[in-house]
C-alpha positions as CSV (number, residue, x, y, z in Angstrom):
1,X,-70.6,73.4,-33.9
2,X,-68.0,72.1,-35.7
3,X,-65.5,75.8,-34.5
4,X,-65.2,73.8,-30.7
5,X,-63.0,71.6,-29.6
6,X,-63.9,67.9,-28.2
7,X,-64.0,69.4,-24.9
8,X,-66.2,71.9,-24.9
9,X,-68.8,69.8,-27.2
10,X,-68.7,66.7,-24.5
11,X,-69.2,70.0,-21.9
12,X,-72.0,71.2,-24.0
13,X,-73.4,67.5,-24.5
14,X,-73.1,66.8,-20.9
15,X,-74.8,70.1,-19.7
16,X,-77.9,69.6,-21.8
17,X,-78.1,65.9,-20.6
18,X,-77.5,67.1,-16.7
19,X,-80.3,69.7,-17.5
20,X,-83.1,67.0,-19.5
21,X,-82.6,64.5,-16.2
22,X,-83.1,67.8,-14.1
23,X,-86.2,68.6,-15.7
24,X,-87.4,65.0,-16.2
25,X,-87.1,64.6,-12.2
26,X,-89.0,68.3,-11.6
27,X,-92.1,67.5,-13.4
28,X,-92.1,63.9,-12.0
29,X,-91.9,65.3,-8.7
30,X,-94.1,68.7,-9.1
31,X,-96.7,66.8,-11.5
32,X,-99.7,65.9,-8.7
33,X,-99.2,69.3,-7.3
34,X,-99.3,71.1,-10.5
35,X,-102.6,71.7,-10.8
36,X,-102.7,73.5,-7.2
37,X,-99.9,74.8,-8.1
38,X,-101.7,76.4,-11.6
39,X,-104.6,77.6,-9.9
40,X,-103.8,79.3,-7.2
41,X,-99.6,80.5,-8.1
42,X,-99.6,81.3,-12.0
43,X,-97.6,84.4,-11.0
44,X,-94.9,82.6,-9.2
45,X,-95.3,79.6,-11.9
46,X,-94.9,82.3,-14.6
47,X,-91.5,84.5,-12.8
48,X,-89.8,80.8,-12.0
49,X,-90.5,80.0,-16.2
50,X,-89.1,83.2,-17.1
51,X,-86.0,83.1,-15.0
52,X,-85.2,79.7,-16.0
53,X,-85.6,80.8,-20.0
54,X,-83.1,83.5,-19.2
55,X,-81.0,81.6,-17.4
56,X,-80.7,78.9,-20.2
57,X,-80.4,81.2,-23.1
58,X,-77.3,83.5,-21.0
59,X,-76.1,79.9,-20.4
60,X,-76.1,78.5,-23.7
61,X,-74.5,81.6,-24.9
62,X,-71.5,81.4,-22.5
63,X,-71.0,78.1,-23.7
64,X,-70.7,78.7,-27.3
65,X,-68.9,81.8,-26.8
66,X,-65.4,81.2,-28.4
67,X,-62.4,82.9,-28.4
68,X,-59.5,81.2,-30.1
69,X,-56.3,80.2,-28.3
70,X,-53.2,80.7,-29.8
71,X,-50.1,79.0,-29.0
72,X,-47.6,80.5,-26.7
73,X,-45.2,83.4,-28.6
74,X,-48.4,84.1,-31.1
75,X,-50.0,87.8,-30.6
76,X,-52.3,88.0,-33.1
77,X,-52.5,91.2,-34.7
78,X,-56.0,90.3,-36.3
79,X,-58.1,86.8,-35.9
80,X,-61.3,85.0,-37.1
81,X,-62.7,82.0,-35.6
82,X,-60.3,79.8,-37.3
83,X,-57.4,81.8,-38.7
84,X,-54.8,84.6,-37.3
85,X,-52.2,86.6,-38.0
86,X,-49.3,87.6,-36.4
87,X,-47.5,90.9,-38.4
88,X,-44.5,91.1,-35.9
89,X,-43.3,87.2,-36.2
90,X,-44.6,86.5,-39.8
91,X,-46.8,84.2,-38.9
92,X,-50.3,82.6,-39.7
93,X,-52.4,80.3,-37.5
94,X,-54.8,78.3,-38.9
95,X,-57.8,75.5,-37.5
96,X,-59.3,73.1,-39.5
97,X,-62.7,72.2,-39.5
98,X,-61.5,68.9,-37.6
99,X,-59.9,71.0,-35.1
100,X,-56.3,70.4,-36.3
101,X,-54.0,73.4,-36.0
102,X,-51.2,74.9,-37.8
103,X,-48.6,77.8,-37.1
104,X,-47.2,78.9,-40.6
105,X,-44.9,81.4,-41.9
106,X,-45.4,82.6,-45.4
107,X,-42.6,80.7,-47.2
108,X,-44.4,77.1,-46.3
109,X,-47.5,78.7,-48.2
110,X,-47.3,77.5,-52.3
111,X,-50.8,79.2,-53.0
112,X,-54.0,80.0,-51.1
113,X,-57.4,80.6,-52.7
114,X,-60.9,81.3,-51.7
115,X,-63.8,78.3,-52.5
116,X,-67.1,78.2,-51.9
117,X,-70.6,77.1,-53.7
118,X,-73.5,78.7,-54.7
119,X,-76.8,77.1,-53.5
120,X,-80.3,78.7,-54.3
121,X,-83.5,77.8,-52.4
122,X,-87.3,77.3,-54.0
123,X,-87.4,81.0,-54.4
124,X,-84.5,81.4,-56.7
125,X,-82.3,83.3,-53.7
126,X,-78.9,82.2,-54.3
127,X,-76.9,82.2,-51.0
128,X,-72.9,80.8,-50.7
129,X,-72.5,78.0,-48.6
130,X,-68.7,75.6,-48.1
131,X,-66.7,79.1,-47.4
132,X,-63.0,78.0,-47.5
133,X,-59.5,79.6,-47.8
134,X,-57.8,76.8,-49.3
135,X,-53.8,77.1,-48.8
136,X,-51.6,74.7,-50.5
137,X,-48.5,74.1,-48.5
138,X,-44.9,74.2,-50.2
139,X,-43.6,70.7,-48.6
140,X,-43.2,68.0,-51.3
141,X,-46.3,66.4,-50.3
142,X,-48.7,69.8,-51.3
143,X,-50.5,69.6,-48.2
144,X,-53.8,71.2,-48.2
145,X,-55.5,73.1,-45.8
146,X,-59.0,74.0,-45.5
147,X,-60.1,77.1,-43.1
148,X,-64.0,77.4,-42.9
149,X,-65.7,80.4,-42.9
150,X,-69.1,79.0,-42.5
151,X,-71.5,81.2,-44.4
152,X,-69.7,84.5,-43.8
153,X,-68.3,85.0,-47.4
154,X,-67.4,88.6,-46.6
155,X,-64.9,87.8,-43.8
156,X,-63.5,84.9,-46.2
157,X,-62.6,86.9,-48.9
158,X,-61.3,89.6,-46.6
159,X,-59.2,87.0,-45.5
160,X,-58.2,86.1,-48.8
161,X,-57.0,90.1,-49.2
162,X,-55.7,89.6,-45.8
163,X,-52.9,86.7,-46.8
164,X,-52.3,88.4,-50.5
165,X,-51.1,91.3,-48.9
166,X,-48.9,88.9,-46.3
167,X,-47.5,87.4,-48.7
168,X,-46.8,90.3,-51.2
169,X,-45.6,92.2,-48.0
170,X,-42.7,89.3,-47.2
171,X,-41.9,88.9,-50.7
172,X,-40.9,92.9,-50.8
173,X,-39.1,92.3,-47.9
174,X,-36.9,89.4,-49.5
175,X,-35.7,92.0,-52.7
176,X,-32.5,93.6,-52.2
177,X,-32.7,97.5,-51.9
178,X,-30.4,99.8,-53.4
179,X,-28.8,102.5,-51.1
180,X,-29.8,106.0,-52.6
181,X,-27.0,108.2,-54.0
């Protein structure tokens, strides 16, 4: 849960709280009744059930649904959860894992590179785990940036491809070309 911001994690936090106290009152209030209610409504018993597993799964799913904002002038040409790239300004946005975000062009980027670790369970499957494009930044300091990928390796490396070619692509752009004759 760590790809939401404060604000929708306290709104997530809050709405499974609201719902507990909701169902804590219900079954205080419908618990002498219930076995009437078992006995001679299992149908009705078994719809309202239904409807209100539905109804917290389609919620639960519009709450984590997350599309990144960018900030205002970005159009993102391609995105991930926590990175995006903008082809027409030269730009790259990237979120940290502790929500912190960055607009970059590709001059304040020293080097990038792709990290992760290899974990294997009790049946000797090895499975990648700590997915991060790592980019150094060119300031004196040598910030460094982390961008997770979770357990998507794929879209990391991708990415990876993604910001080679960026940066390859500005660097051509810098040489001096040569009129033909």
């Amino acid at each position: 849960m760590h790809y939401l911001s404060t604000k929708q994690r306290l709104a997530i936090r809050l709405g499974l709280i609201a719902t507990a106290i909701v169902a804590s009152l219900a079954t205080i209030l419908i618990w002498p009744r219930l076995d009437h209610a078992i006995e001679h409504h299992t149908d009705i018993m078994l719809i309202a059930a239904l409807t209100l597993v539905i109804a917290g799964a389609v919620a639960y799913r519009l709450l984590l649904r997350y599309e990144p904002t960018f900030p205002s002038g970005f159009q993102a040409t391609v995105h991930h959860r926590n990175i995006a790239l903008d082809h027409a300004s030269g730009r790259l946005w990237v979120r940290t894992p502790d929500a912190h975000e960055y607009t970059l062009s590709s001059d304040q980027i020293r080097a990038w590179k792709h990290e992760w670790t290899h974990h294997s369970n009790r049946l000797g499957l090895q499975r990648r785990a700590c997915n991060l494009i790592v980019l150094e930044l060119a300031e004196p300091g040598g910030t460094r940036i982390g961008v997770d990928f979770g357990r998507d390796h794929a879209a990391a490396s991708q990415w990876q491809a993604r910001i080679a070619y960026w940066k390859r692509r500005d660097l051509f752009d810098m040489q001096p070309r040569h009129a033909p004759l």
